[in-house]
N, C-alpha and C positions, 0 to 999 in steps of 0.2 A: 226476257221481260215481256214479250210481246205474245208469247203463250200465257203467262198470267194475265193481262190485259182481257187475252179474249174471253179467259174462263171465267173471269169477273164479271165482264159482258154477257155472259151467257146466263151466269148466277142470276144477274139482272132483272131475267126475264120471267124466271121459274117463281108460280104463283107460292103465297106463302103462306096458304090456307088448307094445304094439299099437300098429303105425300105423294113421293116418288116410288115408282116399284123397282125391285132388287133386278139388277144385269141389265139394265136396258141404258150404255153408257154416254148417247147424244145427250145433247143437250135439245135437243128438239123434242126428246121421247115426251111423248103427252101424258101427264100424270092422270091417274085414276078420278076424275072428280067427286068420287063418295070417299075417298080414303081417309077422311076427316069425318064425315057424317053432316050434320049441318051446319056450315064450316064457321059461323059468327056466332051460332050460340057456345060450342064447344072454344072458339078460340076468346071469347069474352069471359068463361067459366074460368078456363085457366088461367088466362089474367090476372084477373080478381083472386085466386090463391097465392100467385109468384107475386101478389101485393100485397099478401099477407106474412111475407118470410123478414125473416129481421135483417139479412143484410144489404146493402146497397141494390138499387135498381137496378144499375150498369152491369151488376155481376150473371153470368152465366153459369149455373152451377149442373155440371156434370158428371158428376161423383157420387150420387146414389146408392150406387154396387156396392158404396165404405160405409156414409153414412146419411141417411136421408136429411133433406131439409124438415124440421118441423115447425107447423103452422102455429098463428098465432092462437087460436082459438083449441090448439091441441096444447101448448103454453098454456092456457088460462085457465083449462082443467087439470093441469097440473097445478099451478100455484094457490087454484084457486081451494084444493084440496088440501095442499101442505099448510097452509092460514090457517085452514079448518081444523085441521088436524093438534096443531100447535095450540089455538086456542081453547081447543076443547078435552085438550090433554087427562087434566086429574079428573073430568067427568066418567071415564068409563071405568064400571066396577070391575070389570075381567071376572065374570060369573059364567062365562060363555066365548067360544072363539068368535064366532060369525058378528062381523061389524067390529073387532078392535084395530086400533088405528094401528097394526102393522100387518106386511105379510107372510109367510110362509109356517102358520100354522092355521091360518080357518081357512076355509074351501073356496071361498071365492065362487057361488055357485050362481049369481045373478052374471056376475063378468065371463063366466065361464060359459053362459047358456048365451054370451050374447057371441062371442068367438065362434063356439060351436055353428050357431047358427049362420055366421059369416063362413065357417069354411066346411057345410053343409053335414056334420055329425051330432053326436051327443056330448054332452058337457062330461056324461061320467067319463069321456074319450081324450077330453082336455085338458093337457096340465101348464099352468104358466110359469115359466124359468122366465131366464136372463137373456137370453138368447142361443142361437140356434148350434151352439159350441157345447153347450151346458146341456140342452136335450141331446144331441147325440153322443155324449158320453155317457147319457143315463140308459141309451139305449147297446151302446157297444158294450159299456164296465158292467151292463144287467145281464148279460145271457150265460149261463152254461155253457162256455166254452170247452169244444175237446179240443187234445192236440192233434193236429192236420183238419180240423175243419178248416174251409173256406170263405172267405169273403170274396168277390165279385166286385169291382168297382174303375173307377179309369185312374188315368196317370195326371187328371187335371183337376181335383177335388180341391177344396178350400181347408187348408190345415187345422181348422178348428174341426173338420166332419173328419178327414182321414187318420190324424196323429190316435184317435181312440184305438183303432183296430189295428195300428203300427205297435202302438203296446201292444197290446192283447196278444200279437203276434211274439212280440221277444218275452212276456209274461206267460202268455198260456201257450202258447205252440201254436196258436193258428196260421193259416194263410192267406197272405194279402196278397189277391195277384191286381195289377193296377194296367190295365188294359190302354195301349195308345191310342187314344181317341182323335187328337189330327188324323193322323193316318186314316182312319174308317172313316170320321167327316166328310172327307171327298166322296164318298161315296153315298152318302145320303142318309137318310133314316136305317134301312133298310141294313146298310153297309155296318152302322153300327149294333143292331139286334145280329147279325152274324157272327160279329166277331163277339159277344155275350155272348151267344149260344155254341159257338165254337169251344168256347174256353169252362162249361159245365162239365164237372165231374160227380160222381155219389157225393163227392167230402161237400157239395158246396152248402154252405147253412147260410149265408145273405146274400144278396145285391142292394149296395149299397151306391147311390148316384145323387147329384144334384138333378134338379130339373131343369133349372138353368146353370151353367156353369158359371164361376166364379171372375176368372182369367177372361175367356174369351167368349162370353154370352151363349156357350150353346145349348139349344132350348134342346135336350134329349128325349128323346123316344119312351119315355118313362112308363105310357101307358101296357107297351108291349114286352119291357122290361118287368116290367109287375106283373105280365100274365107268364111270364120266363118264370120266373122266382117261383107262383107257384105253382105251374108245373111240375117242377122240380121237386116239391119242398121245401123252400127256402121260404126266410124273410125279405120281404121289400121294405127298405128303408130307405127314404127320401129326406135331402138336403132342400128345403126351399127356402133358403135364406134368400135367394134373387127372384123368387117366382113372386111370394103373397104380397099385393100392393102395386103390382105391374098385370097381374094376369088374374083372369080368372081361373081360380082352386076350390074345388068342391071334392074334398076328398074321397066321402063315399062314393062315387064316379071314380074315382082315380082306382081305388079297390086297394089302395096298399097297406103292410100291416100297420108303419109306422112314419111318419113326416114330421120335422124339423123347421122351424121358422124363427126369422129376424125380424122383429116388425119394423125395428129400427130403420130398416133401410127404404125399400118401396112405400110402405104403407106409411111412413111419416111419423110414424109414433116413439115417445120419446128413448133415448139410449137407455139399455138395461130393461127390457121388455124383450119376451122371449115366448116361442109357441111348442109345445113339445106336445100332438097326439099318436094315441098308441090305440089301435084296434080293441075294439071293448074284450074280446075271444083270441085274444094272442098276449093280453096283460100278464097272464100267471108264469108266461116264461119268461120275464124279463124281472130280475132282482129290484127290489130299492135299494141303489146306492150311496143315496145323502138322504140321511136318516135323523129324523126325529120322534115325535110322540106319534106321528100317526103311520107308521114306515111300514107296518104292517096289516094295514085294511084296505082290505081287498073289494070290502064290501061297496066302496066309497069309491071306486075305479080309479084312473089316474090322480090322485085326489094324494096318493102316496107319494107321488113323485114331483108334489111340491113342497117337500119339506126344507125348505134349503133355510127355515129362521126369519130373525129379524129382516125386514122388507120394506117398501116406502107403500103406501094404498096408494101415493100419487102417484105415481106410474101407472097402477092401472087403471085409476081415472085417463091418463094421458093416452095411454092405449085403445082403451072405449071411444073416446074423442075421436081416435087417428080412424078405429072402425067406421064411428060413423059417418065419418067425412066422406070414406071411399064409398059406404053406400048412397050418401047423398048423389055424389061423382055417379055412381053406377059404374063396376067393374067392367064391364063391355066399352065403354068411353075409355075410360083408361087406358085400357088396352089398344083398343083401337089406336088412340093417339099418341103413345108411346111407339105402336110400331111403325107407324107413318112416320113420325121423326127420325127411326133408324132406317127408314126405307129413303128417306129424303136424305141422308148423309152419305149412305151407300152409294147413292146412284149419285149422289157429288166426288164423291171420294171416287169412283168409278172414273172422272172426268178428269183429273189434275193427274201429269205425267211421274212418275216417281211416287207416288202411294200404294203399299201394299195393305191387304185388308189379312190381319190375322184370323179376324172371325168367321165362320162357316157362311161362303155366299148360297147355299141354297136357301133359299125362303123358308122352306120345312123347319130348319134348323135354326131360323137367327130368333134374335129376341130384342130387348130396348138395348142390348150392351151391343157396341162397337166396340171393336180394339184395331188398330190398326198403324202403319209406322210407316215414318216417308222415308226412302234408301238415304242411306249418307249422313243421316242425322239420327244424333241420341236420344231414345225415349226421353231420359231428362229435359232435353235442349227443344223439345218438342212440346213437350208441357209448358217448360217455363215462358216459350214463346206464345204457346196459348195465353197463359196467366199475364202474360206482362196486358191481355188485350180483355181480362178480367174476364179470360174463360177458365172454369175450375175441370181440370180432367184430371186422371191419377193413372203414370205412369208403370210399365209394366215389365219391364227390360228390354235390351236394345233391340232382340228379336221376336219381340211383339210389337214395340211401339208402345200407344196410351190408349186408355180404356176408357169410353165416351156414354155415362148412363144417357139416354133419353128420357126422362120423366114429366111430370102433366105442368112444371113451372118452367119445363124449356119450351120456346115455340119456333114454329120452323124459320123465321127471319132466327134468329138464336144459333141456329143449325148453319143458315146462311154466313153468319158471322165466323162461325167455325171452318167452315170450306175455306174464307178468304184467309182466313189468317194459315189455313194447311198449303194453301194455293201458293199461297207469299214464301214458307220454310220451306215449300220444292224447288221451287223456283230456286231462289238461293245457294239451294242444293247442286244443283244439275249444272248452275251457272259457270 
C-alpha cells in the first residue's frame, strides 16, 4: 500500500501540459517542456473536440486502434447529407454518374482530389473502399500470382491485411513467410531491416507491412523497407490502418507502390470509409477484383477499383468533414500530442512495480499505441478494472496485457487517471 501511496505522490507532481520522455523512470526526470508545443493553446484545442464527442464527459476513451471517436460536426455532415439525399430523391434524372446520390459507380473526383491532396498524391492514385481490409484484398486477390512467389511480411499483421495473402497461399501456391518481429524489436530499427533483408530471396514479389502495428503499436521502419522492396523488385505494400490520423502521411515521400487506410480509426471519420492508393505506374499489374461497369478503365486510374455498387455519399461527406478537421488540427499537432500522451504513460507505467510494457521501449519505434500488462493479472481483469473507472481500453491477451490509443481527446490528467488506476491493480497484485 504504501508503494502506491508514494507513486500517487509522485503522479501528483508531474505537470499535465507536458509529456514525459520514454526510459527516463524517476519521477523527478524533468519533462521536455516543448513536448506539447504551446501547451494552452493545443490543450484548450483538444478540449473543445473531446466536447464535441457524444458520450459522457467522465469517460476516457482509449480504443482508437478499434474504432475512432467521431466528432459532432463529422456527425452533422453525415446527416446533414442523408436528409439531403432522402429529400431530393426522385429529383435526379440518372443521365449521368457524377453527383447521383450513391456510391461506387461515379468517380467521386472532387472527394478524391481532396484525400489526394491530404495524403500528398493524385486523385487518379486514389480509390475510396470501406476500409483498410477491403483495399488490401484488392491488392493481394489483384496480382499474378506464381506458385513459390514470395511475400515478405511479420508475424504481427492485422488479420484483415494478412488472411488475403494466407489464401493466395493455399489458392495459388504462394509464400507467406511472417517474420518474428518481437524478437528484432529489441534491437531497434536497424534490427528489424536485417532480418527483412536477411530473409530476401529471387521468389520475393512483396513486402507487405503495417506502419504501425496493430497489437503492439510498433511504428516500423517502412521507409527503408520500401527502398528493400525495390531493390529487389518487389511491391511495397503498406497497412495504415493506425498510422493516417495519428501521423503525418505523405505518401509520395514514403515512395511505396501501394497503402492501405482506415479512416475510421485516427482520423475520426465515420465507420465504413476506407482509403486504398495504388501507384499511378504499378496500376496495370494489379487485377480488378470487384467488378462492375467501370472494371476495366484504366484510363480513369484507380477509379476501377471502386466499383463495389450501391454506397451512401454520406459517408463521404463524413470523411471530407474528418479530412478537414485534422487539417484544421494540423497533422504536426496531432502527432506531436499523441506521442507526448504515450511518452507520459510510458514513463508512468516505467514507475509502478509489476508493469510490463509489451510495446517497443525504443523511441524510434513507439507510436500513440501502448500495450502493456501488470504480472498476476488478466488482460480482461485489467480492462475491466479500467472500465469500472470509465476508462475505455481494449484488451489483448494475457501475455500482452491491454492496448492504450493516445489520441487528441485524451489529455495528459486522462493518462494520469490511467496510471492510478494500473498503480492501484499492481498493487493488489503483489500484495
Amino acid at each position: 500500500m504504501g508503494s502506491r501511496r508514494s507513486f500517487l505522490q509522485g503522479l501528483a507532481v508531474l505537470p499535465v501540459t507536458v509529456g514525459l520522455s520514454v526510459g527516463k523512470a524517476s519521477a523527478s526526470a524533468a519533462p521536455a517542456p516543448s513536448s506539447f508545443g504551446p501547451p494552452a493553446s493545443d490543450a484548450e484545442l483538444f478540449a473543445r473536440l473531446r466536447a464535441d464527442l457524444h458520450f459522457p464527459a467522465d469517460v476516457v476513451y482509449c480504443n482508437t486502434g478499434t474504432l475512432g471517436a467521431t466528432p459532432r460536426e463529422v456527425l452533422s455532415a453525415m446527416v446533414s447529407r442523408l436528409e439531403t439525399t432522402e429529400a431530393s430523391l426522385p429529383d435526379w434524372p440518372y443521365f449521368q454518374a457524377d453527383g447521383e446520390p450513391l456510391t461506387g459507380y461515379q468517380p467521386l473526383l472532387d472527394a478524391r482530389r481532396h484525400i489526394a491532396q491530404f495524403l500528398g498524391v493524385t486523385p487518379e492514385e486514389i480509390a475510396i473502399t470501406q476500409n483498410a481490409t477491403m483495399g488490401m484484398n484488392d491488392l493481394g486477390n489483384g496480382l499474378d500470382w506464381q506458385p513459390g512467389d514470395e511475400v515478405l511480411t511479420t508475424d504481427q499483421e492485422h488479420g484483415g491485411a494478412i488472411s488475403i495473402f494466407r489464401l493466395m497461399a493455399k489458392r495459388r501456391g504462394i509464400v507467406v513467410r511472417e517474420l518474428p518481429i518481437e524478437r528484432a524489436m529489441v534491437g531497434g530499427p536497424d534490427a528489424i531491416v536485417a532480418m527483412f533483408r536477411a530473409a530476401v530471396t529471387p521468389r520475393l514479389k512483396a513486402i507487405m507491412v503495417s506502419q504501425v502495428t496493430s497489437q503492439l503499436g510498433i511504428r516500423m521502419p517502412i521507409e527503408a523497407l520500401i527502398a528493400l522492396a525495390k531493390a529487389n523488385g518487389a511491391l511495397s505494400l503498406i497497412d495504415g490502418a493506425q498510422a493516417v490520423g495519428c501521423t503525418q502521411v505523405n505518401l509520395a515521400a514514403l515512395g511505396c507502390d501501394a497503402y492501405v487506410a482506415s479512416p475510421h480509426k485516427w482520423l475520426m471519420a465515420p465507420k465504413g470509409t476506407g482509403i486504398l492508393y495504388v501507384r499511378r505506374d504499378v496500376q496495370t499489374q494489379f487485377w480488378t477484383t470487384l467488378a462492375s461497369y467501370q472494371w476495366q478503365n484504366e484510363a480513369d486510374g484507380a477509379f476501377r477499383f471502386m466499383q463495389y455498387g450501391t454506397g451512401s455519399v454520406a459517408l463521404i461527406d463524413g470523411l471530407l468533414a474528418a479530412i478537414r478537421l485534422a487539417e484544421r488540427h494540423g497533422m504536426e499537432r496531432v502527432e506531436r500530442w499523441d506521442r507526448a500522451l504515450a511518452r507520459r504513460l510510458r514513463q508512468g507505467l516505467a514507475q509502478i512495480p509489476g508493469v510490463v510494457l509489451s510495446s517497443p521501449t525504443d523511441e524510434r519505434l513507439a507510436s500513440a499505441i501502448t500495450t502493456f500488462r501488470v504480472s498476476g493479472t488478466k488482460a480482461r481483469d485489467l480492462q475491466n478494472a479500467l472500465w469500472d473507472q470509465k476508462i475505455r481500453v481494449r484488451a489483448q491477451g494475457d501475455d500482452k496485457g491491454v492496448r492504450l490509443s493516445a489520441h487528441i481527446y485524451v489529455s495528459p490528467a486522462d493518462i494520469d487517471r490511467v496510471l492510478a488506476v494500473v498503480a492501484a491493480v499492481a498493487s493488489r497484485s503483489v500484495a
